[in-house]
C-alpha positions as CSV (number, residue, x, y, z in Angstrom):
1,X,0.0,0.0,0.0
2,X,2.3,2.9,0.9
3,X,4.6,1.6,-2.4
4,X,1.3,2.7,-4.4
5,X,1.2,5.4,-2.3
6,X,4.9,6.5,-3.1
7,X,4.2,6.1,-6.9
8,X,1.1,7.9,-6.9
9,X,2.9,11.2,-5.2
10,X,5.7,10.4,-7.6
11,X,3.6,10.6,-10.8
12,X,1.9,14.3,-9.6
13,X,5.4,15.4,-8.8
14,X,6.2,14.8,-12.4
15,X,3.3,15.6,-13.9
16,X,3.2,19.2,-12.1
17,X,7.1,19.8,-13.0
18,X,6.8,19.0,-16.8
19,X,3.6,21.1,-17.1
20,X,5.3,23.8,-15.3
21,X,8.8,23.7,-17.4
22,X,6.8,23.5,-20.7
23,X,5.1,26.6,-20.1
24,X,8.2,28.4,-19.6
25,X,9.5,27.3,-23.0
26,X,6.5,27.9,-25.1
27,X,5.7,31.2,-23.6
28,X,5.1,33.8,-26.1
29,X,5.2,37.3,-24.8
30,X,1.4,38.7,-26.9
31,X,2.8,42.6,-26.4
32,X,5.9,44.1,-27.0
33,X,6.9,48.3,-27.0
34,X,9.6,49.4,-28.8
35,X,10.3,53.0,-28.6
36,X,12.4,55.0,-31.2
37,X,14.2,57.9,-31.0
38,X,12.8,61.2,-32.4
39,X,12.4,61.6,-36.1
40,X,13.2,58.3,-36.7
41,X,11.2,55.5,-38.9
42,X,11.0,51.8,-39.5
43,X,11.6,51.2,-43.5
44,X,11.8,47.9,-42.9
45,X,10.8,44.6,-40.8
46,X,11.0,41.0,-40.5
47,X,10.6,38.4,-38.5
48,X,12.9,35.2,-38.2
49,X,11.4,31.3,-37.6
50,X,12.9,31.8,-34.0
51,X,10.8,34.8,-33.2
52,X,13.2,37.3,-33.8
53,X,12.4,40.7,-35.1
54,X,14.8,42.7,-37.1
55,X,14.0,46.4,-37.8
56,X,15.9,48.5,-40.1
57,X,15.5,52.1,-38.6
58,X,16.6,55.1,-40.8
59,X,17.2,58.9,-38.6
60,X,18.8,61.7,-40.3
61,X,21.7,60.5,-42.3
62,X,21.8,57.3,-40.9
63,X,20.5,54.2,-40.8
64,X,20.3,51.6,-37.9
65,X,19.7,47.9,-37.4
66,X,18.4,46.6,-34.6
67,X,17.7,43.0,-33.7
68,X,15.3,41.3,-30.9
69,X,15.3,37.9,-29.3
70,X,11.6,36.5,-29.2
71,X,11.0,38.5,-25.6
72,X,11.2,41.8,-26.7
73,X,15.0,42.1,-25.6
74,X,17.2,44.1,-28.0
75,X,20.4,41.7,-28.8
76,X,22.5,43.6,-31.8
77,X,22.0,47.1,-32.9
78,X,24.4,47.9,-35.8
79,X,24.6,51.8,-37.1
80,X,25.3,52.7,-40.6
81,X,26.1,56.3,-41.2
82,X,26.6,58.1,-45.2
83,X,29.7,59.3,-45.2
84,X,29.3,63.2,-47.2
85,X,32.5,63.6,-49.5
C-alpha cells in the first residue's frame, strides 16, 4: 500500500514539474513596445522562424539595425552612417 502510495505522489510530482517547465519554454510574450528615438522610422521589418524581429530604422543621415530575441529584448544594434564627400 504505501509503495502505491509513493508512486502515486511520484507521478503528480512529475506531472506538475513538466507542465510547469513547458510553459516556460512555449511562452510567447502577446505585447511588445519598442520605442524610437525622435524623427526616426522603420523602413523595414522582419521576423525570423525563431521569433526574432529585425528592424531597419533610418534617422537623419543614418540608418540603424536593430535586432530582438523573441521577448522583446534588444540583442545587436548595428549603425550605418553616409559618409558626405
Amino acid at each position: 500500500m504505501a509503495i502505491l502510495i509513493v508512486a502515486a505522489l511520484v507521478v503528480i510530482v512529475v506531472t506538475i514539474y513538466s507542465r510547469l517547465t513547458e510553459v516556460g519554454q512555449n511562452a510567447v510574450p502577446r505585447q511588445s513596445e519598442i520605442s524610437l528615438p525622435a524623427r526616426a522610422r522603420v523602413n523595414s521589418a522582419s521576423v525570423g522562424e525563431n521569433g526574432q524581429i529585425l528592424l531597419l530604422i533610418e534617422q537623419d543621415n543614418r540608418q540603424q539595425l536593430w535586432q530582438f530575441d523573441r521577448s522583446g529584448r534588444l540583442q545587436r544594434q548595428i549603425e550605418i552612417r553616409m559618409s558626405t564627400p
